[in-house]
C-alpha positions in Angstrom: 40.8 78.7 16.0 41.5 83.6 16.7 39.7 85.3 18.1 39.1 89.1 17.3 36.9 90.2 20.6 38.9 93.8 21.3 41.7 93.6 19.6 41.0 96.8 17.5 41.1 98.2 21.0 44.4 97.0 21.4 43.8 93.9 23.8 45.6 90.6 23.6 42.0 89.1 24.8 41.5 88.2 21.3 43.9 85.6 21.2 43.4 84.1 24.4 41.1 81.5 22.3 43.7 78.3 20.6 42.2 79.1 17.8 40.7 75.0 16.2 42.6 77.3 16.0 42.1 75.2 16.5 43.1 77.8 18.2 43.5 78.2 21.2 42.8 82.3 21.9 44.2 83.4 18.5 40.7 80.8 16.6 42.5 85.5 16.2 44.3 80.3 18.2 41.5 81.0 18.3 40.2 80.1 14.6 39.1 76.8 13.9 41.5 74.8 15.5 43.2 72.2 13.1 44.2 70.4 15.9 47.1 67.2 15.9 45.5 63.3 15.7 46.2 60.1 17.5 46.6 57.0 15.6 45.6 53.5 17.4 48.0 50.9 16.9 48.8 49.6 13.0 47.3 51.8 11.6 48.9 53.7 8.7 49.6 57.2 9.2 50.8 57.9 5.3 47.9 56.3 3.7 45.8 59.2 2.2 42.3 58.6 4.3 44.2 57.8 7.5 46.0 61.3 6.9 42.9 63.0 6.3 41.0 61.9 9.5 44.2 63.2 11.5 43.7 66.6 10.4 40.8 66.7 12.0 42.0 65.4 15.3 43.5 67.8 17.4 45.9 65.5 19.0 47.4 63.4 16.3 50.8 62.4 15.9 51.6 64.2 12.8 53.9 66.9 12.2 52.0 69.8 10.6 52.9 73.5 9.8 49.6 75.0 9.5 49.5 78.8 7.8 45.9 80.4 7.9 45.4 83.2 6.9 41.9 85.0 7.7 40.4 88.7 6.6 37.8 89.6 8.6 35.0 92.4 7.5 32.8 95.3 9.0 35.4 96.4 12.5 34.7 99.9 13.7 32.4 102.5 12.9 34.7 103.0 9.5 34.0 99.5 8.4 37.7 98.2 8.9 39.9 95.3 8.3 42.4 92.9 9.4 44.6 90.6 7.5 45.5 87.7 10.0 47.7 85.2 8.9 48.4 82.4 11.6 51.8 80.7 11.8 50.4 77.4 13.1 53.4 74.6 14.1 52.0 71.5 15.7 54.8 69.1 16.9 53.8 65.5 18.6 56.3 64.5 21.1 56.5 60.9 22.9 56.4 61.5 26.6 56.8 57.3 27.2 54.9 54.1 25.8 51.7 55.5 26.6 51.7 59.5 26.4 52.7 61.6 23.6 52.8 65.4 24.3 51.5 67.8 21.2 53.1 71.2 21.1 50.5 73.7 19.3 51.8 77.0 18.4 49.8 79.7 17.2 52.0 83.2 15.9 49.8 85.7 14.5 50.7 88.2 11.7 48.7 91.2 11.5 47.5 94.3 8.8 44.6 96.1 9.8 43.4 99.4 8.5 40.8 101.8 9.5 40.5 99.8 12.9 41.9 101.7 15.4 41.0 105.1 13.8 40.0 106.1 10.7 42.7 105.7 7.8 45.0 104.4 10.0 46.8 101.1 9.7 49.0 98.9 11.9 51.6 95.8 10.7 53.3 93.4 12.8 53.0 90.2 14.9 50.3 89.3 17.3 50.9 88.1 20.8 51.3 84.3 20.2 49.3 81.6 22.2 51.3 78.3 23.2 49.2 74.8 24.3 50.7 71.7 25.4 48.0 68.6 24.7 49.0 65.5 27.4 47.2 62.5 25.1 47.0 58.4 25.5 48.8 57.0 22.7 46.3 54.2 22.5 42.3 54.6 21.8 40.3 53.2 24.5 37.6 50.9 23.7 35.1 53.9 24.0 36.7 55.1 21.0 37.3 58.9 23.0 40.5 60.7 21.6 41.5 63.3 24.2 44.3 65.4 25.4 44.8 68.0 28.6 47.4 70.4 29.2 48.6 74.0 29.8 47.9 76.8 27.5 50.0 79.9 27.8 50.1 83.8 26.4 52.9 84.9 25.2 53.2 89.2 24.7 54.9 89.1 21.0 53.2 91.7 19.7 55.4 94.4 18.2 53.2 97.6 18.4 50.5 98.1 21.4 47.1 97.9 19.1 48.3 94.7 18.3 49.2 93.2 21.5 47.7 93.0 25.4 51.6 93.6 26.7 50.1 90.5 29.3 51.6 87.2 30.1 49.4 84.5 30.7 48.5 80.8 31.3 45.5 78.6 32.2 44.4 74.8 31.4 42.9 73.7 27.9 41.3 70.5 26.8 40.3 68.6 23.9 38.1 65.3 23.1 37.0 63.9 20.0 35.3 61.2 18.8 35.8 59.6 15.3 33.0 57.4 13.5 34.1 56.0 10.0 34.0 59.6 7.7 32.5 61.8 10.8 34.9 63.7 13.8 32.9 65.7 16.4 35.1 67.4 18.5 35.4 69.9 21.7 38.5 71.9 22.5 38.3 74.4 25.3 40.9 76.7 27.4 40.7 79.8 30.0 43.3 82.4 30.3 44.2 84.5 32.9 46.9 86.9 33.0 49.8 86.6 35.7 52.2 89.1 34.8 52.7 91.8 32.2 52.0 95.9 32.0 50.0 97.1 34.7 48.8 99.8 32.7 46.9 97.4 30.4 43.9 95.3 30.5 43.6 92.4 32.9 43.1 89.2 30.4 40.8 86.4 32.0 39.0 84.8 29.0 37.5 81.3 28.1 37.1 79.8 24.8 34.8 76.8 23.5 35.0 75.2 20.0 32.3 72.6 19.2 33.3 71.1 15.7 32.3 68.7 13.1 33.6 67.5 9.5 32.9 65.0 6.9 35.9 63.0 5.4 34.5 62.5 1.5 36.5 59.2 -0.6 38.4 61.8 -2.6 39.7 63.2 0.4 37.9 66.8 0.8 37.0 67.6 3.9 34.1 69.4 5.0 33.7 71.5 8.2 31.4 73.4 10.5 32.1 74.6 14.2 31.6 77.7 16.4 34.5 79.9 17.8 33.2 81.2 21.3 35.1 83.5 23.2 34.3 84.9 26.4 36.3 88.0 27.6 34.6 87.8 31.5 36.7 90.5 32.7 34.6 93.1 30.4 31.4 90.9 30.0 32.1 90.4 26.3 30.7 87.4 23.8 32.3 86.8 19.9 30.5 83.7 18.2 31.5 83.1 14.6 30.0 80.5 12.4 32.8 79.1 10.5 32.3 76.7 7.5 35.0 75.2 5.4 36.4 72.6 2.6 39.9 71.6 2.5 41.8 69.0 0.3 44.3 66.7 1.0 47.3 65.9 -1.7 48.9 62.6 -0.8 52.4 61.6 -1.7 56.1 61.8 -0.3 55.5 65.8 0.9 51.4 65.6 1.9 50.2 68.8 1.8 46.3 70.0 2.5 44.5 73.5 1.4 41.4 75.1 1.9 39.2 77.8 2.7 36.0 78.7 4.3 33.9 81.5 5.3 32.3 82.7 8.6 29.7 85.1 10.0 29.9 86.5 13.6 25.8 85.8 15.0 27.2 87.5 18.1 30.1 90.5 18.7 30.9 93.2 20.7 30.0 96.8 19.7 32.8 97.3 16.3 33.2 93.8 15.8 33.3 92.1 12.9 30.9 91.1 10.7 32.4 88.5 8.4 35.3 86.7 7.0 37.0 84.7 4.8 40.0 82.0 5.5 42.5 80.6 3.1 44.6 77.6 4.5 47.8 75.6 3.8 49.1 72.7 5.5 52.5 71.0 4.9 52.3 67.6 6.7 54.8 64.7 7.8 52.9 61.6 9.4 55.5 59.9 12.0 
């Protein structure tokens, strides 16, 4: 899950998402977040089903590197657009016998044209959003996967209409419930900033992601959720409807692809107005 809200105005707001996407600011973290999974006890994380209901658990412990790379449609009066490609590591950690501790990072890489003015065109990284998920190791009889942490913002951008220039942290959250082929999942953070140029923008943004996919027997996924950022400091609202199918490939190096489409049903003045996503996965179940 990235967000996009400002960022052709130069403002590190949209990545203050996660995105499912999962994050995660930049769903431009935040895009739909493809979040880490828990696995109960005995099960088996290699087996190709069991693998494909992790990917859609945002707290699993499975070792993915995620690259998602979106091109959204319609920005600015001149009809620009960006090229977002999402470097996406997600690394489980074991805290003790009953926590593990997933590290999500989300790295944009960004081309826009015709965004900030009209034929002109900017290249380079995003500001990158970092999330630490705090998760039981065991499911509890309710069947409830969660996970809570931090989320920080991190000001990597390498030219100012691609970055905020802020530093920034807040709390996020996940829970998800898994029933046979079905996962319906929440993940949430805020941002604030704390620290950065004073000349720039203050960041204090929150970002929901309600999701939902079907698991099929040949193991292709299919996926619905929203992507709602709030930028509260400027009284802003970006809601894209993303839908997707992914596949999983089974065997000693798993590996999952996919692609989707979305439409924004809400967006400040110059946002978007659709996109595409193409999506690549290599995975290593501990």
């Amino acid at each position: 899950m990235i967000s996009f809200t400002h960022l052709w105005r130069g403002s590190a707001r949209a990545i203050v998402a996660g995105g499912i996407a999962i994050c995660a600011v930049p769903s431009a973290a935040q895009d739909t977040a493809e979040a880490p999974v828990v696995v109960a006890s005995g099960e088996d994380a290699s087996s190709g089903s069991d693998l494909a209901q992790q990917l859609q658990n945002p707290v699993a412990s499975l070792i993915q590197v995620p690259i998602q790379n979106n091109i959204d449609f319609g920005i600015g009066p001149d009809d620009g657009f960006r090229i977002t490609s999402n470097v996406q590591p997600v690394v489980p950690m074991s805290v003790n016998s009953k926590w593990n501790v997933i590290s999500r990072t989300i790295t944009p890489i960004i081309y826009q044209q015709d965004v900030t003015a009209p034929g002109a065109s900017q290249f380079g990284l995003g500001d990158t959003v970092q999330s630490f998920f705090f998760s039981p190791k065991e499911i509890g009889s309710s069947g409830i996967i969660w996970g809570a942490g931090p989320v920080f913002l991190l000001p990597t951008g390498t030219q100012a209409a691609l970055s905020g220039e802020k530093f920034g942290a807040g709390p996020t959250a996940v829970v998800l419930k898994q029933m046979g082929p079905w996962s319906v999942g929440l993940l949430v953070n805020q941002i604030w900033s704390i620290a950065g140029d004073s000349g720039r923008g203050d960041v204090n943004q929150g970002f929901a992601q309600p999701f939902a996919s079907y698991v099929t027997k040949d193991l292709v996924t299919y996926s619905a959720g929203l992507d709602i950022s709030q930028d509260w400091e400027n009284d802003l609202t970006t809601i894209p409807v993303n839908l997707g199918i992914s596949k999983l490939i089974p065997g000693k190096r798993p590996l999952s692809i996919g692609g989707g489409v979305r439409y924004y049903v809400e967006k400040p003045e110059g946002g978007p107005d659709w996109g595409l996503r193409l999506s690549i996965a290599l995975l290593s179940p501990q």
